[in-house]
C-alpha positions in Angstrom: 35.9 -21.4 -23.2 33.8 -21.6 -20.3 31.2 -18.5 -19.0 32.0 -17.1 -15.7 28.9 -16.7 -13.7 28.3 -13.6 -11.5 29.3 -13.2 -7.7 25.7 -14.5 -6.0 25.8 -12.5 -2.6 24.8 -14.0 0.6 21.4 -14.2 1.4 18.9 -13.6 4.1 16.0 -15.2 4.9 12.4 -13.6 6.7 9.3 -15.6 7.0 6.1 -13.5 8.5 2.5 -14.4 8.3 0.2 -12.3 6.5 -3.7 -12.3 6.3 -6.4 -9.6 5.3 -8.4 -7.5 8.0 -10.8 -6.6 5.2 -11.4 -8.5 1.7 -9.2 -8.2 -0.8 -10.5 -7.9 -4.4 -6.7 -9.6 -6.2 -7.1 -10.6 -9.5 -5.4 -12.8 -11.8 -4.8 -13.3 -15.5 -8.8 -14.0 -15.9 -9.3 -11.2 -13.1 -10.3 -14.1 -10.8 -9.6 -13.1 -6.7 -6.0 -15.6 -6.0 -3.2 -15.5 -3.9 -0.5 -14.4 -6.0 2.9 -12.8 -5.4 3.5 -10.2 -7.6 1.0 -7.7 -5.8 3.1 -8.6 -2.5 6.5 -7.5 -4.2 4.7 -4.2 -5.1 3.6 -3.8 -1.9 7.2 -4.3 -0.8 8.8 -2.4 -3.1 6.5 0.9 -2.5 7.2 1.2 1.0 11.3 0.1 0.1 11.2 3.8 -1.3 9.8 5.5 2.0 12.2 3.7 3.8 15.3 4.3 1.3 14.0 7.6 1.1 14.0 8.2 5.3 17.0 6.9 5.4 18.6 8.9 2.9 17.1 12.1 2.5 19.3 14.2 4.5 22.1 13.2 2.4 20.7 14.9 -0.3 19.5 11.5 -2.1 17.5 12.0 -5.1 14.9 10.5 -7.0 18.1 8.6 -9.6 19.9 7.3 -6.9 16.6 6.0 -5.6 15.6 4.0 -8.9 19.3 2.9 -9.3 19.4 1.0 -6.3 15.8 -0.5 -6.1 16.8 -1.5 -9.7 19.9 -3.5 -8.2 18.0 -4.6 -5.6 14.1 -5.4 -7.3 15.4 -6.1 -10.9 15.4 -3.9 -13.8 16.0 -3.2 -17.2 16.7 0.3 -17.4 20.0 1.0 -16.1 22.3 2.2 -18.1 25.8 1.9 -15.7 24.5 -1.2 -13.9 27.8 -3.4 -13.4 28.2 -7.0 -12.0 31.5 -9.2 -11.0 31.9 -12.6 -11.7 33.8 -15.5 -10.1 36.6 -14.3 -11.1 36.8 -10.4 -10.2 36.0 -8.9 -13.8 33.7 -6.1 -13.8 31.0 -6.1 -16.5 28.1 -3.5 -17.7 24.4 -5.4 -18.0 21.9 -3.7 -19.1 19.2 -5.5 -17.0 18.9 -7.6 -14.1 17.2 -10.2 -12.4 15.4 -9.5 -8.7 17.6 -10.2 -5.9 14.6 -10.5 -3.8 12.7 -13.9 -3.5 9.4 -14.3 -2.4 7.1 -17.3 -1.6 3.6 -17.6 -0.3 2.5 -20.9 1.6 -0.4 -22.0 2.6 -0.4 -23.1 6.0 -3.0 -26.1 5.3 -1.3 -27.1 1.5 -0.4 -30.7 1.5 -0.2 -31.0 -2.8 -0.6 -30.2 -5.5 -4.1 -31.5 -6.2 -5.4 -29.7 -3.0 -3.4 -26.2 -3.5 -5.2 -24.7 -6.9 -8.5 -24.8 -4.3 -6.4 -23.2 -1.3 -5.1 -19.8 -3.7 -8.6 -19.3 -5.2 -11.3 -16.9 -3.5 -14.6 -16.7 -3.3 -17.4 -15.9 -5.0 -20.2 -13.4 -3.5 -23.4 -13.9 -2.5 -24.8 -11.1 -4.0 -27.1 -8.7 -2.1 -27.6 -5.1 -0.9 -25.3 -2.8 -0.5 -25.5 -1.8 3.2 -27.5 -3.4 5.5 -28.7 0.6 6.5 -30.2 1.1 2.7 -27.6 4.0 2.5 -26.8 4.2 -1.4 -25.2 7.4 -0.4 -22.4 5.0 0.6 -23.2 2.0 -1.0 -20.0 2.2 -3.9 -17.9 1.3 -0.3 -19.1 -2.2 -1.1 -17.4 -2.4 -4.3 -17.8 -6.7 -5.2 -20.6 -7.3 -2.8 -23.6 -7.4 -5.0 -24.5 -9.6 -7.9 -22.9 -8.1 -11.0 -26.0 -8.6 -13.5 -27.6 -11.4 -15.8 -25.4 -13.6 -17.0 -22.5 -12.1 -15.2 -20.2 -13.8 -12.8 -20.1 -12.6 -8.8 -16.8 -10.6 -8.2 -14.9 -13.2 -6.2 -12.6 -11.8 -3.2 -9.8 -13.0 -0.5 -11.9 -13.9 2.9 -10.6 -11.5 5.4 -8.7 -13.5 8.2 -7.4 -16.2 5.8 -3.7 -16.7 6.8 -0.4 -17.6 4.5 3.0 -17.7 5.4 5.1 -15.3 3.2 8.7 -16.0 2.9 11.2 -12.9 1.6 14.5 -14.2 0.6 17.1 -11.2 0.1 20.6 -9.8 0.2 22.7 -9.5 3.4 23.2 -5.5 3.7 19.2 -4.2 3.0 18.1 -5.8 6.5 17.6 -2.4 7.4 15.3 -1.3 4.5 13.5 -4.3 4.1 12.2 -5.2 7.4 11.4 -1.4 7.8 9.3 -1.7 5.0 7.6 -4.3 6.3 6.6 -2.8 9.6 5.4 0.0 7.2 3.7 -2.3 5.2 1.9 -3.8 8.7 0.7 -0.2 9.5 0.0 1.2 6.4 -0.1 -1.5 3.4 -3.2 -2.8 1.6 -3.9 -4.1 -1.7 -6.4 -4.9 -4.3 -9.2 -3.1 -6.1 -10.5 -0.1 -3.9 -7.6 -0.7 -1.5 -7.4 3.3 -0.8 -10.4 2.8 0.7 -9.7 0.0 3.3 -10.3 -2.9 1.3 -7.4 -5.4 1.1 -6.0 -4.4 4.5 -2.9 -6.2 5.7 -2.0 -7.4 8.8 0.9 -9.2 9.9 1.5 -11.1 12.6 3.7 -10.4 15.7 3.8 -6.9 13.8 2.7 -3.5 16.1 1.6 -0.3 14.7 3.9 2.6 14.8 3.2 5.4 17.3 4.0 9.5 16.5 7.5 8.8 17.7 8.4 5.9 15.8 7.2 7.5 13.0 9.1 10.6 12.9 11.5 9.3 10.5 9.1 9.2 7.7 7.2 12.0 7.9 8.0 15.7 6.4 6.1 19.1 6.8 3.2 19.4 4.3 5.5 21.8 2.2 7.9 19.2 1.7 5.8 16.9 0.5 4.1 19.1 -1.8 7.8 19.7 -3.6 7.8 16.1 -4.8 5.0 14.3 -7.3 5.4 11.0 -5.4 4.3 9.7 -1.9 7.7 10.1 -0.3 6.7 10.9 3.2 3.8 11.0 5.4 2.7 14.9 6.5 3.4 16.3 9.8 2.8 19.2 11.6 3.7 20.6 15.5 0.4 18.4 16.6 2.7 15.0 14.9 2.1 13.0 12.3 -0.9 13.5 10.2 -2.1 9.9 11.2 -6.0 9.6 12.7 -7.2 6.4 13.8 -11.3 6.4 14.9 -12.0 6.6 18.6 -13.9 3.5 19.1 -13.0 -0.1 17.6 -15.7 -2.2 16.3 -16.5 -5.8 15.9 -16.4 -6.4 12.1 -14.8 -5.6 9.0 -17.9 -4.4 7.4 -18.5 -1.8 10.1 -15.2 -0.6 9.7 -16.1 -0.2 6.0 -19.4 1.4 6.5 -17.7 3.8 8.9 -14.9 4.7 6.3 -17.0 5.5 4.0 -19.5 8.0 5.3 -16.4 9.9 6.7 -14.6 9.5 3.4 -17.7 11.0 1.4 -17.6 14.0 4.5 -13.8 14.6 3.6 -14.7 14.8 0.0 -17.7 16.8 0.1 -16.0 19.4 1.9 -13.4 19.6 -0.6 -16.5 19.9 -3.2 -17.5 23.0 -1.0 -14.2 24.5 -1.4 -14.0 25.6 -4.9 -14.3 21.9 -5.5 -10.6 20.5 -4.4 -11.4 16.8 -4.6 -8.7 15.9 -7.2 -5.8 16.4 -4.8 -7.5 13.3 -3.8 -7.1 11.5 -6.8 -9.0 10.9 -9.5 -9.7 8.2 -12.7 -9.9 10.9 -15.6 -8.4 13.0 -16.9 -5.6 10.6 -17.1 -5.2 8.6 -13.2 -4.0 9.2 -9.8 -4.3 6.9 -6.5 -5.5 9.2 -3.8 -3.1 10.1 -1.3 -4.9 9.6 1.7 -4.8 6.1 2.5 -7.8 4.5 4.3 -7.1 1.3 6.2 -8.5 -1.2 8.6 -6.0 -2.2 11.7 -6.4 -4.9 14.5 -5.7 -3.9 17.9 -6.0 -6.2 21.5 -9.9 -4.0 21.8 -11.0 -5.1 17.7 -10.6 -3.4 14.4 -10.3 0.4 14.7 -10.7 2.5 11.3 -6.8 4.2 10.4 -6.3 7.2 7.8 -2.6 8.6 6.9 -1.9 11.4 4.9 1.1 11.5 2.3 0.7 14.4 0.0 2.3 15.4 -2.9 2.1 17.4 -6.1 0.3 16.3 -9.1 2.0 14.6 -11.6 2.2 16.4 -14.7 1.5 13.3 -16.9 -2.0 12.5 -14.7 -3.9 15.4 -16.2 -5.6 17.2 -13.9 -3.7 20.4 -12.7 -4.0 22.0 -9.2 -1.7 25.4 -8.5 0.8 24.8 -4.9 -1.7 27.2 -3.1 -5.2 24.7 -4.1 -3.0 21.7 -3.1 -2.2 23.7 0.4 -5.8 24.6 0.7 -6.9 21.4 0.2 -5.0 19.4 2.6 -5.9 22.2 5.7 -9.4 21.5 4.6 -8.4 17.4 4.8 -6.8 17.9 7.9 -9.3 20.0 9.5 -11.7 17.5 9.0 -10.4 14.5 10.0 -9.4 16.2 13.3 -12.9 16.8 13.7 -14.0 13.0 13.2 -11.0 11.1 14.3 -8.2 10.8 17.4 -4.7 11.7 15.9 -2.2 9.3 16.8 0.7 10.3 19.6 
C-alpha cells in the first residue's frame, strides 16, 4: 500500500538584500564569524511574534495561540493537536513538523564551490586598543577588537557593509506577518555577540525606517508591557513611541559605537544611582536575560545615526533576578528620562 504524502501549500517567494551597518561577531560550530542561516531565521522568527502579536492582540490572542501557529508556521515538535491533510483529504495528528519557511543566503560574487567557503568566512582582527580616545571606561564597547592573548586566536567578525542576497521562501496566507517582520527586522534587528549593544546591525536594502505613526501598531503603554515577561511590544507614552535616534549622524560605524556606549554606561549608571535598577536591563547572573533596550546603528541619506527602542517587560521568573512592578516602573522613568535628555525621540 502506498503512503499518502501531505497537502504541500502554495508558496511565496521574497528575495531582499541584507548587509551589516556594524560588525557582526556570528559564530559557527568552531565559534568562527560565517554567514550562516540559522541566526537569520531567529531573527525572523522574533519579530513574527511582534507582528502576530499586533495583529492579534485585540482579539484577545494569547501566548498558546501564539506558539501554536509559529510552530505550524517555523517547525516544531511540541504540539500536541497539530494536524495535517494528505492528498487525499484524511486528517492526521503529527506530533512535530518540518519549517514551512525556506531560507537561502547568496553571495552576490559566488561563482563555486571552491571560491564560496572563502566568501561565508570573516575576518580576523588586527588586534589593538580599545578606543582610539584611551577611554577604558568604554572600552568593553569594542568587544572582538583587541588581540585575545598568547597563543589565542583574534576574534574574527562579519565586515560591516558586506552584502548577500537572502531569499525567504514561505506559505501563501502569512504575507502579511512576514514581510512585516521584515520591515521590523530593517528598523530594529541585529545579531551576533553584543548585538544589544549595536553590534551586528542590519540593514536591508530598499527598506525605510518606521516613523511614530507607522509604528503605532506595535507599541503598548509601559503598563502593558510590564504585564507580560516577553518583549511583545515596544513602550509608548502621550509623547509616542519610546524610540530615540541621536541628533547628529556620523561618518563611521565605530563612532557610532563609541557614542553608544558612553550613553549606554550614562543610562546604566543612573539606574546604579537609583537604588541600583540596572537588572531591568538585563543581566548574565543570576541565571540570564537580554536587555530590553535595544541599541542599534541605522543608515539614513545624511550617514549612520545612533537608534535606541524600548520594549519592556517583567522579569522572567526562571532568569533569577527579581524586581517588584513598582522597581521595574521606576526604572524605565529613570531610562526614559534619560534618553530624552541625550537623544531626539522619533515622530
Amino acid at each position: 500500500m502506498n503512503a499518502t504524502k501531505p497537502l504541500l501549500p502554495s508558496m511565496r517567494k521574497e528575495r531582499y538584500t541584507i548587509r551589516f551597518l556594524t560588525p557582526a561577531f556570528l559564530g559557527d560550530a568552531e565559534q568562527d564569524a560565517r554567514w550562516r542561516t540559522p541566526p537569520f531565521k531567529h531573527l525572523l522568527r522574533e519579530w513574527w511574534r511582534v507582528a502576530w502579536w499586533s495583529a492579534h492582540r485585540n482579539g484577545g490572542a494569547s501566548i498558546a495561540a501564539m506558539r501554536r501557529e509559529e510552530g505550524r508556521l517555523f517547525g516544531h515538535a511540541w504540539l500536541e493537536d497539530d494536524r495535517i491533510e494528505d492528498e487525499r483529504g484524511r486528517i492526521s495528528t503529527v506530533a512535530a513538523r518540518r519549517s514551512a519557511v525556506r531560507i537561502r543566503l547568496f553571495h552576490p560574487d559566488d561563482d563555486g564551490a571552491a571560491k564560496a567557503k572563502e566568501l561565508w568566512k570573516g575576518k580576523a582582527t588586527q588586534g589593538g586598543a580599545p578606543l582610539k580616545t584611551g577611554d577604558l571606561s568604554v572600552g568593553y564597547a569594542w568587544f572582538g577588537f583587541a588581540n585575545r592573548g598568547r597563543e589565542q586566536p583574534d576574534r574574527r567578525r562579519l565586515e560591516a557593509g558586506e552584502a548577500r542576497v537572502l531569499v525567504l521562501a514561505y506559505p501563501e496566507g502569512h504575507e502579511n506577518d512576514i514581510q512585516a517582520a521584515m520591515n521590523l527586522a530593517h528598523s530594529f534587528g541585529t545579531l551576533g555577540s553584543r548585538s544589544r549593544g549595536g553590534w551586528g546591525s542590519l540593514h536591508v536594502d530598499d527598506q525605510t525606517l518606521f516613523n511614530a505613526a507607522q509604528l503605532r501598531p506595535y507599541t503598548d503603554s509601559l503598563e502593558g508591557c510590564l504585564s507580560r515577561d516577553w518583549a511583545a511590544a515596544i513602550a509608548a507614552d502621550d509623547q509616542g513611541p519610546w524610540l530615540w535616534r541621536s541628533s547628529k549622524t556620523v561618518a563611521t560605524w565605530g563612532e557610532a559605537i563609541e557614542q553608544g556606549a558612553r550613553d549606554r554606561r550614562q543610562v546604566r549608571t543612573a539606574l546604579k544611582l537609583d537604588s541600583d535598577l540596572r537588572s531591568a536591563l538585563g543581566f548574565a547572573s543570576p541565571g540570564r536575560m537580554p536587555s530590553p533596550l535595544r541599541w542599534k546603528v541605522v543608515r539614513e541619506s545624511q550617514g549612520l545615526r545612533l537608534q535606541v527602542v524600548a520594549m519592556p517587560h517583567r522579569i522572567p521568573e526562571e532568569a533569577g533576578a527579581k524586581l517588584t512592578p513598582d522597581q521595574l516602573k521606576r526604572a524605565w522613568g529613570v531610562v526614559r528620562r534619560a534618553l530624552d535628555g541625550r537623544f531626539d525621540r522619533v515622530r
